[in-house]
Gaussian input, Z-matrix of N, CA and C with variables (Angstrom, degrees):
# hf/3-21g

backbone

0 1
 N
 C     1     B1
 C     2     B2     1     A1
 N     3     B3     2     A2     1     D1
 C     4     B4     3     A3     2     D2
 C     5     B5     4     A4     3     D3
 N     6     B6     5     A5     4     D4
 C     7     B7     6     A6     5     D5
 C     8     B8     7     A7     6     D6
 N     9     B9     8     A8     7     D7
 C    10    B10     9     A9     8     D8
 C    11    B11    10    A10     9     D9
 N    12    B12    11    A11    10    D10
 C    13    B13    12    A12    11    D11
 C    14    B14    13    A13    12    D12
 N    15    B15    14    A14    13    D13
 C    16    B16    15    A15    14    D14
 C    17    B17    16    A16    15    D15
 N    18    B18    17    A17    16    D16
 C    19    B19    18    A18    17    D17
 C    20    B20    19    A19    18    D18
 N    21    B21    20    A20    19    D19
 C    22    B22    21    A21    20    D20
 C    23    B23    22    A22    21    D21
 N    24    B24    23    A23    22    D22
 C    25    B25    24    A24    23    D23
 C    26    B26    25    A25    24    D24
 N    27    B27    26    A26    25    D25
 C    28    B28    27    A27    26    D26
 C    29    B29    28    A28    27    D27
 N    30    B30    29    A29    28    D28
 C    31    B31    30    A30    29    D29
 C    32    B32    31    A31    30    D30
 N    33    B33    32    A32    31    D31
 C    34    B34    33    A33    32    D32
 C    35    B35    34    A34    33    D33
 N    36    B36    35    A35    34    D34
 C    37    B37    36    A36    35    D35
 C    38    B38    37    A37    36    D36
 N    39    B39    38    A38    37    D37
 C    40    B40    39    A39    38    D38
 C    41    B41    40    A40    39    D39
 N    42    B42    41    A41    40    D40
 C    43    B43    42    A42    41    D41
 C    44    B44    43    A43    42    D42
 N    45    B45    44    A44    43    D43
 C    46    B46    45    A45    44    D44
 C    47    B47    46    A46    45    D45
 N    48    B48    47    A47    46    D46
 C    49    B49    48    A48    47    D47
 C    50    B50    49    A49    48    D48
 N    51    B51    50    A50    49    D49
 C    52    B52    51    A51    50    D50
 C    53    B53    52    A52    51    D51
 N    54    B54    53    A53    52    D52
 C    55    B55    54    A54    53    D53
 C    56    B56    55    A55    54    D54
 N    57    B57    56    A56    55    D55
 C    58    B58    57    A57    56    D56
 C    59    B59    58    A58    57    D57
 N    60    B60    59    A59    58    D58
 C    61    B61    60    A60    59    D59
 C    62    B62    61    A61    60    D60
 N    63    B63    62    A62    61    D61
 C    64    B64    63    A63    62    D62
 C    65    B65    64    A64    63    D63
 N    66    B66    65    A65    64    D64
 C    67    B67    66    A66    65    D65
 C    68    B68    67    A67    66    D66
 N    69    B69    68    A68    67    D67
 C    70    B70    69    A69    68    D68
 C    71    B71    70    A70    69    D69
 N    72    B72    71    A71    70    D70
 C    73    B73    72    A72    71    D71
 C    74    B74    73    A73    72    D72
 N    75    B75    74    A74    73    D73
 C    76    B76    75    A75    74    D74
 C    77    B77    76    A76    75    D75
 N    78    B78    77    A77    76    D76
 C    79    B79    78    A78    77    D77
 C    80    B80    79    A79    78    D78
 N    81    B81    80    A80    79    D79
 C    82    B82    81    A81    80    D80
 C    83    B83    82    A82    81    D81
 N    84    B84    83    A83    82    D82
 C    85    B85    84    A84    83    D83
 C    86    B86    85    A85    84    D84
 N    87    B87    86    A86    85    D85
 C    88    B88    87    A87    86    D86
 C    89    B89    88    A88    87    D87
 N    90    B90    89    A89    88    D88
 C    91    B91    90    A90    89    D89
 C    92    B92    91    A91    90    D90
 N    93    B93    92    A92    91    D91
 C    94    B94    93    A93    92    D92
 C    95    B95    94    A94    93    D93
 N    96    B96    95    A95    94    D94
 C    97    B97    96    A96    95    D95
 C    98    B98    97    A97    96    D96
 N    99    B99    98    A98    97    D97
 C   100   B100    99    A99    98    D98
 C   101   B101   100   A100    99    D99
 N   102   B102   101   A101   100   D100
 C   103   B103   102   A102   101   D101
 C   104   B104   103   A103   102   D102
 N   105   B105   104   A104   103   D103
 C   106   B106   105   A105   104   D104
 C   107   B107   106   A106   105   D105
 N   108   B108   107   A107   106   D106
 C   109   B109   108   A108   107   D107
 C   110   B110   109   A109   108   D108
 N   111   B111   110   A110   109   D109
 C   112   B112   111   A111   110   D110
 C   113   B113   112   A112   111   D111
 N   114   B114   113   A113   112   D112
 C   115   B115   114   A114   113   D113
 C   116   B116   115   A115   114   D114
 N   117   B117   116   A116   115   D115
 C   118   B118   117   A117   116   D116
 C   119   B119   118   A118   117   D117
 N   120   B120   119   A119   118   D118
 C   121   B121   120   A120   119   D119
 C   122   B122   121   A121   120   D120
 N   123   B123   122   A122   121   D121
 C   124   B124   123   A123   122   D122
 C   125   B125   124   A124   123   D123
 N   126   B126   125   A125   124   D124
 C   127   B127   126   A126   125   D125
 C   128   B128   127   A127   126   D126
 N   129   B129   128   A128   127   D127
 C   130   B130   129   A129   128   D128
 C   131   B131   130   A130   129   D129
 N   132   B132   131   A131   130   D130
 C   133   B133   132   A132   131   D131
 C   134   B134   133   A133   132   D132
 N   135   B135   134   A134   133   D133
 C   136   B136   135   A135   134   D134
 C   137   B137   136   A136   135   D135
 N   138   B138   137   A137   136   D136
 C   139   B139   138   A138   137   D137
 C   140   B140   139   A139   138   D138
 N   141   B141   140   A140   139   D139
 C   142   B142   141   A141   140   D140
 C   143   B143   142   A142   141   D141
 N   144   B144   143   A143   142   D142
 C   145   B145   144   A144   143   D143
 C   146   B146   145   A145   144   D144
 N   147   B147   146   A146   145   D145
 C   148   B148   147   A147   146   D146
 C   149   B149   148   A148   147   D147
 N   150   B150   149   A149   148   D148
 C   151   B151   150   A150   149   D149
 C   152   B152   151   A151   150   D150
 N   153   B153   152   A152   151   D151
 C   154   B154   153   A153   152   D152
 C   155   B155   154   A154   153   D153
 N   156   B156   155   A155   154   D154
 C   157   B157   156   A156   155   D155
 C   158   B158   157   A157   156   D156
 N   159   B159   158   A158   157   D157
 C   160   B160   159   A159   158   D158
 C   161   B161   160   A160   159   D159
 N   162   B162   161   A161   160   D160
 C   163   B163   162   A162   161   D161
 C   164   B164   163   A163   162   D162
 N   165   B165   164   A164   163   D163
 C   166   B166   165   A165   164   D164
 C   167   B167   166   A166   165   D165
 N   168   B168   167   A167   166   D166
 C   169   B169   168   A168   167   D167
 C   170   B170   169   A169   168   D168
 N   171   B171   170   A170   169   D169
 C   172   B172   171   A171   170   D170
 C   173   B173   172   A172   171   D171
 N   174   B174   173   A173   172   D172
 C   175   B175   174   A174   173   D173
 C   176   B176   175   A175   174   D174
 N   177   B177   176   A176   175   D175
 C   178   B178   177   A177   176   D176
 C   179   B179   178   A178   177   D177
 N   180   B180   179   A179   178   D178
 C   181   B181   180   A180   179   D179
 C   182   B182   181   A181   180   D180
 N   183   B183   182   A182   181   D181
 C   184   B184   183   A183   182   D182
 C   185   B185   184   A184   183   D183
 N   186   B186   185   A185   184   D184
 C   187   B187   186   A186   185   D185
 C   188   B188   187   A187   186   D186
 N   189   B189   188   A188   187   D187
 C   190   B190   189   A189   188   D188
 C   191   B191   190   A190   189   D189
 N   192   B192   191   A191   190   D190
 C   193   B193   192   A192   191   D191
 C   194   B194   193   A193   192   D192
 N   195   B195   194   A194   193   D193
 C   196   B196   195   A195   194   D194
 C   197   B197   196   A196   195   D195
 N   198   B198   197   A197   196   D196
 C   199   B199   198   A198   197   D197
 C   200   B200   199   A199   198   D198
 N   201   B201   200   A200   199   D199
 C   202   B202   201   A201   200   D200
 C   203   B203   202   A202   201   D201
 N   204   B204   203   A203   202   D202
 C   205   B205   204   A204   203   D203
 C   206   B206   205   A205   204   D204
 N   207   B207   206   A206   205   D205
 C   208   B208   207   A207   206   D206
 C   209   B209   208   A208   207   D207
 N   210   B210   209   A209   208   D208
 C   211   B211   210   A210   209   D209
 C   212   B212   211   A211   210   D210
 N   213   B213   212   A212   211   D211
 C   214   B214   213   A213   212   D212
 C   215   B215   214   A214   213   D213
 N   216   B216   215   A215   214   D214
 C   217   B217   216   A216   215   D215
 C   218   B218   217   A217   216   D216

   B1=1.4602
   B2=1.5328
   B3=1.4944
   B4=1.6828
   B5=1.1611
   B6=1.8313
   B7=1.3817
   B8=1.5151
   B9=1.1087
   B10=1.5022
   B11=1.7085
   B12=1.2189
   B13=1.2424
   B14=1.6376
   B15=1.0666
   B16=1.9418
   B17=1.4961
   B18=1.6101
   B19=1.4802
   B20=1.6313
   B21=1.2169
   B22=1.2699
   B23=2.0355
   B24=0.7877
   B25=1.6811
   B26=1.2110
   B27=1.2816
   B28=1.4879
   B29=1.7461
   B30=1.3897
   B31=1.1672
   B32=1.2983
   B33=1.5797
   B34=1.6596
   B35=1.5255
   B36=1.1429
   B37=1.4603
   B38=1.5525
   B39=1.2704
   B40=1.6205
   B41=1.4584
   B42=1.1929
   B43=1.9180
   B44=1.8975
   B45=1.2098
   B46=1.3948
   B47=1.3152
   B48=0.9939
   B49=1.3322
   B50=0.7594
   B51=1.9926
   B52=1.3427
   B53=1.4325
   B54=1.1333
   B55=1.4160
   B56=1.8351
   B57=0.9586
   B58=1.9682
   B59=1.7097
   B60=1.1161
   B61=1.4055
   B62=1.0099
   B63=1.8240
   B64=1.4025
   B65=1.8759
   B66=1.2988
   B67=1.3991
   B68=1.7291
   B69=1.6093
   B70=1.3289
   B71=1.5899
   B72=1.3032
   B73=1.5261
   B74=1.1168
   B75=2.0866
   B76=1.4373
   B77=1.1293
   B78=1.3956
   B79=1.3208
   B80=1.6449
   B81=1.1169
   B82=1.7397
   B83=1.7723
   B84=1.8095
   B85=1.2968
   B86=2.0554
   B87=1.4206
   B88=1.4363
   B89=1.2608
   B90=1.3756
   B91=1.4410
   B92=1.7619
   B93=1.6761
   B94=1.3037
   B95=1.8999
   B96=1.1802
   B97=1.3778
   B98=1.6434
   B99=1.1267
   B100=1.4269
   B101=1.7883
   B102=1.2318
   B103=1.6195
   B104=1.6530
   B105=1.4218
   B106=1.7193
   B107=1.5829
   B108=1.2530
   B109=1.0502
   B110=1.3780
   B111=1.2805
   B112=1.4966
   B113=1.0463
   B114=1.7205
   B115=1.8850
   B116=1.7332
   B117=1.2976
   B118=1.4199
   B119=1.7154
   B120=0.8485
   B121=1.2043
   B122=1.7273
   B123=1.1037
   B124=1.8590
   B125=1.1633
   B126=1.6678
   B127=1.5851
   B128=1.0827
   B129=1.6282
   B130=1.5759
   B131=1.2330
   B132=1.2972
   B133=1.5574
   B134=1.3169
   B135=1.6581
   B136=0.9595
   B137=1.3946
   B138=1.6252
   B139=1.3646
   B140=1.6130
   B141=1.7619
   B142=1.1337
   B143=1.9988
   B144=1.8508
   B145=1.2334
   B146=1.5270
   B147=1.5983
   B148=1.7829
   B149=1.4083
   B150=1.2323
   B151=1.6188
   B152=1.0433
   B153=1.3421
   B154=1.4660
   B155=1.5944
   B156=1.0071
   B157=1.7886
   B158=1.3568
   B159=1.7063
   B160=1.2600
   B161=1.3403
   B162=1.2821
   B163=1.0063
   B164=1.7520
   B165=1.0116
   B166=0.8157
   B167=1.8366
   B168=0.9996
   B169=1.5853
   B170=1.7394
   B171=1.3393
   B172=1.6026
   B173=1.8444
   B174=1.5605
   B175=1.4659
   B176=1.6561
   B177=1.0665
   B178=1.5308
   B179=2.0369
   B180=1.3974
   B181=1.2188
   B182=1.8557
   B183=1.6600
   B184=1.1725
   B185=1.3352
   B186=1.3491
   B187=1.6646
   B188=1.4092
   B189=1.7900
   B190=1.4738
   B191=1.6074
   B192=1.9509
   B193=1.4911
   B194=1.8254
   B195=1.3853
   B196=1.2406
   B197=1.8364
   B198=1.2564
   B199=1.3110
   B200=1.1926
   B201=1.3668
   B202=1.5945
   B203=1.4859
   B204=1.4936
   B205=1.0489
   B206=1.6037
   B207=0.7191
   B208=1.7667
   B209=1.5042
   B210=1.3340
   B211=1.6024
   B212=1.4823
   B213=1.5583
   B214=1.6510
   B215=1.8882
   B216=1.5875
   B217=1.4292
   B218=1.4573
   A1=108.68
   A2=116.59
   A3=105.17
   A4=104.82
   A5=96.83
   A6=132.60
   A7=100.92
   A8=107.34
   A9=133.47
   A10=92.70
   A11=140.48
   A12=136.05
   A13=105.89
   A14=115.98
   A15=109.07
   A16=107.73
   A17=102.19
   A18=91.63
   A19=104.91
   A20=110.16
   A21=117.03
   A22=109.30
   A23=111.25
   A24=121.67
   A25=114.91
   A26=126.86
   A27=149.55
   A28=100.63
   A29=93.16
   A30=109.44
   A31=138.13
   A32=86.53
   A33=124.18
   A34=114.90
   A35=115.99
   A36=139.45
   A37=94.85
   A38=118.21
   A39=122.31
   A40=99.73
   A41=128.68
   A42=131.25
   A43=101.97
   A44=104.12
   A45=88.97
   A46=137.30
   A47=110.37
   A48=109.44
   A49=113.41
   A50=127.99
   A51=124.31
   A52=110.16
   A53=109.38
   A54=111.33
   A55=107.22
   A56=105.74
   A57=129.47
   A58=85.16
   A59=110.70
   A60=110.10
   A61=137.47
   A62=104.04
   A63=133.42
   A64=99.31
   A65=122.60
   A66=119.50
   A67=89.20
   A68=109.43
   A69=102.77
   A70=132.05
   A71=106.44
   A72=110.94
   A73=131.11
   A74=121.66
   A75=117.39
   A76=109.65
   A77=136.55
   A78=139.05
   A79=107.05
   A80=103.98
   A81=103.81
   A82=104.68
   A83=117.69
   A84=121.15
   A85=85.56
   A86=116.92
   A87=94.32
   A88=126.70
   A89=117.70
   A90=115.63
   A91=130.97
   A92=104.11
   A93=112.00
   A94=103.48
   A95=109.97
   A96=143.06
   A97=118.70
   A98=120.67
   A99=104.05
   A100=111.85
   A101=112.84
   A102=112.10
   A103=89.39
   A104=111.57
   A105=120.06
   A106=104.22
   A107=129.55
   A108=146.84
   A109=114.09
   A110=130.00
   A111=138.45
   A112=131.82
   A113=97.34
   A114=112.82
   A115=83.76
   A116=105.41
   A117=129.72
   A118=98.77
   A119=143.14
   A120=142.73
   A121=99.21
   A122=115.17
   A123=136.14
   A124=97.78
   A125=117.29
   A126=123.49
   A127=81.63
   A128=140.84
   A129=124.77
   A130=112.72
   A131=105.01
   A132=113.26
   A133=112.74
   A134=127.63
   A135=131.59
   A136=121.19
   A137=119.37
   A138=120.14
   A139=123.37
   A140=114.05
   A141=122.67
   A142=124.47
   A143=97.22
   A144=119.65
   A145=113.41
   A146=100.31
   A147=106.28
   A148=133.66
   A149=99.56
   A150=102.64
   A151=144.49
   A152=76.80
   A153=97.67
   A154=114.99
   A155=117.75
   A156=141.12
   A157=89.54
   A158=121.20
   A159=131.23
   A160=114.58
   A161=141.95
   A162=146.28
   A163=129.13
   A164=118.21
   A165=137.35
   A166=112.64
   A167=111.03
   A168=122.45
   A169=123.89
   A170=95.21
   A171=107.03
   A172=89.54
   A173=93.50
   A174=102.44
   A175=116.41
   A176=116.73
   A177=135.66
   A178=84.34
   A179=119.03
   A180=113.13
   A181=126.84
   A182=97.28
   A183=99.77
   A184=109.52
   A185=113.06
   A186=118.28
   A187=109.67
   A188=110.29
   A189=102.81
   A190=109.82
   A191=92.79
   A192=97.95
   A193=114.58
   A194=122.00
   A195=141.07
   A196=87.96
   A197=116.88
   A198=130.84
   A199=101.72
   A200=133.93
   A201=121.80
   A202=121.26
   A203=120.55
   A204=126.86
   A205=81.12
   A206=144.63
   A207=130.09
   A208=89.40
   A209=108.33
   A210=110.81
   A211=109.74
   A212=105.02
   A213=94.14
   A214=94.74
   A215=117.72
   A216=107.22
   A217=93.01
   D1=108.84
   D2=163.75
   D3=-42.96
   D4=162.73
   D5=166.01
   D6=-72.98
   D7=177.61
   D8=-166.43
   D9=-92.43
   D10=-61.67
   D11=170.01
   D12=-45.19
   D13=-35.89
   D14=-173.07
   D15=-92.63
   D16=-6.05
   D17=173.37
   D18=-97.70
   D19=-13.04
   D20=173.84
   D21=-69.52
   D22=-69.81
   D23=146.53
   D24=-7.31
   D25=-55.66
   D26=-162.21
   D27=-72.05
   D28=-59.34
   D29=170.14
   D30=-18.36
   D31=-83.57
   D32=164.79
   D33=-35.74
   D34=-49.26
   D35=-174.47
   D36=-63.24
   D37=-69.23
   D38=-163.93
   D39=-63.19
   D40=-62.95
   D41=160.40
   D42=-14.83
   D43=-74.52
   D44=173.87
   D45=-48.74
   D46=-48.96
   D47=-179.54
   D48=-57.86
   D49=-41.20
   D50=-175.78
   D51=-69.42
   D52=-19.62
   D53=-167.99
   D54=-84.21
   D55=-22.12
   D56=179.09
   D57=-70.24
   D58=-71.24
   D59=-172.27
   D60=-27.12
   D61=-62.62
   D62=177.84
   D63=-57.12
   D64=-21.35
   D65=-151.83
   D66=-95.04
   D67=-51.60
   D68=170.80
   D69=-52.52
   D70=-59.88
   D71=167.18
   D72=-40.72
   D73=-31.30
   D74=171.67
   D75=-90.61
   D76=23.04
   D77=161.34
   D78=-107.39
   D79=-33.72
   D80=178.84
   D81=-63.48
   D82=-43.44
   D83=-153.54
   D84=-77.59
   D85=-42.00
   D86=-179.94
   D87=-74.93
   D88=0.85
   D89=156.06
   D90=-89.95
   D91=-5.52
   D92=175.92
   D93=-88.84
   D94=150.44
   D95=-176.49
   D96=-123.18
   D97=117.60
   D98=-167.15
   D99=130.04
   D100=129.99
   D101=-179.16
   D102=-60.24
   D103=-88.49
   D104=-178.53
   D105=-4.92
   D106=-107.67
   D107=176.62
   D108=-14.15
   D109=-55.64
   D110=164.66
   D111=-68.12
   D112=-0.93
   D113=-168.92
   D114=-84.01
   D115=-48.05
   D116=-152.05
   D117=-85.84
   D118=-61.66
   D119=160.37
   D120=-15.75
   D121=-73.99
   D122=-170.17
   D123=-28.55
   D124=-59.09
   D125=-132.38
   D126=-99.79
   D127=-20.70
   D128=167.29
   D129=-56.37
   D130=-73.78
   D131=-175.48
   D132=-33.16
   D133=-56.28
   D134=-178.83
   D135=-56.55
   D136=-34.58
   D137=172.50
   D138=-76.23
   D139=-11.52
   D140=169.05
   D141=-90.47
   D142=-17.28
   D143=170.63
   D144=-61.36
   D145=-48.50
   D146=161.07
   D147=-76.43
   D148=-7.72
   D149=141.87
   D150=-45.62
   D151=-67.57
   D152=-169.10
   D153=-79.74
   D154=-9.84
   D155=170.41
   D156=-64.90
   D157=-82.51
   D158=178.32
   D159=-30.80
   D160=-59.74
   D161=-179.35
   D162=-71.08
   D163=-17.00
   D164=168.90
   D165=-86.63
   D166=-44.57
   D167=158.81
   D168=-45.62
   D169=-29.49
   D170=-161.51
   D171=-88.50
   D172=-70.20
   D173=165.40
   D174=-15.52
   D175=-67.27
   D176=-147.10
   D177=-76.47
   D178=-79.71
   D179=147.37
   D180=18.75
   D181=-79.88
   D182=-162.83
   D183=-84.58
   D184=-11.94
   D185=-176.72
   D186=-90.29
   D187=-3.51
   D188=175.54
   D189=-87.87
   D190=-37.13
   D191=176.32
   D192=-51.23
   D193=-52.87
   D194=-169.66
   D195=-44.76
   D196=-73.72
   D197=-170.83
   D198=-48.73
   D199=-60.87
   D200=169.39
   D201=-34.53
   D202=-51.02
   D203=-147.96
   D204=-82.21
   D205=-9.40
   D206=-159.53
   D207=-96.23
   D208=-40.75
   D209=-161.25
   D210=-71.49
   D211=-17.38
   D212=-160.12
   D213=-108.56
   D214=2.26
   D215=-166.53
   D216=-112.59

């Protein structure tokens, strides 16, 4: 089982990517033309936006736990 710092790490890593993602896709959707294509473009972004919400939540989470635990040992 990682530590709490490597899951924090872990984290970080997945944030990026989602965050790489989100950066590619809103450059792909302003180059798409077309309802279809822009329908689909949307619901990516949007399904990587809740990602990245999610993930960022967990993150935030574990860095409070981490921070607790320092304070109380």
């Amino acid at each position: 089982m990682p530590s709490p710092e490597e899951e924090l790490q872990e984290l970080e890593r997945e944030i990026a990517i989602v965050r790489e993602n989100l950066r590619t896709l809103t450059e792909q959707a302003a180059a798409l033309s077309g309802g279809a294509d822009e329908a689909r473009a949307s619901d990516r972004i949007a399904e990587q936006d809740e990602l990245l919400t999610s993930l960022t939540a967990r993150r935030d989470a574990l860095e409070d736990r981490i921070r607790g635990g320092k304070r109380g040992g």
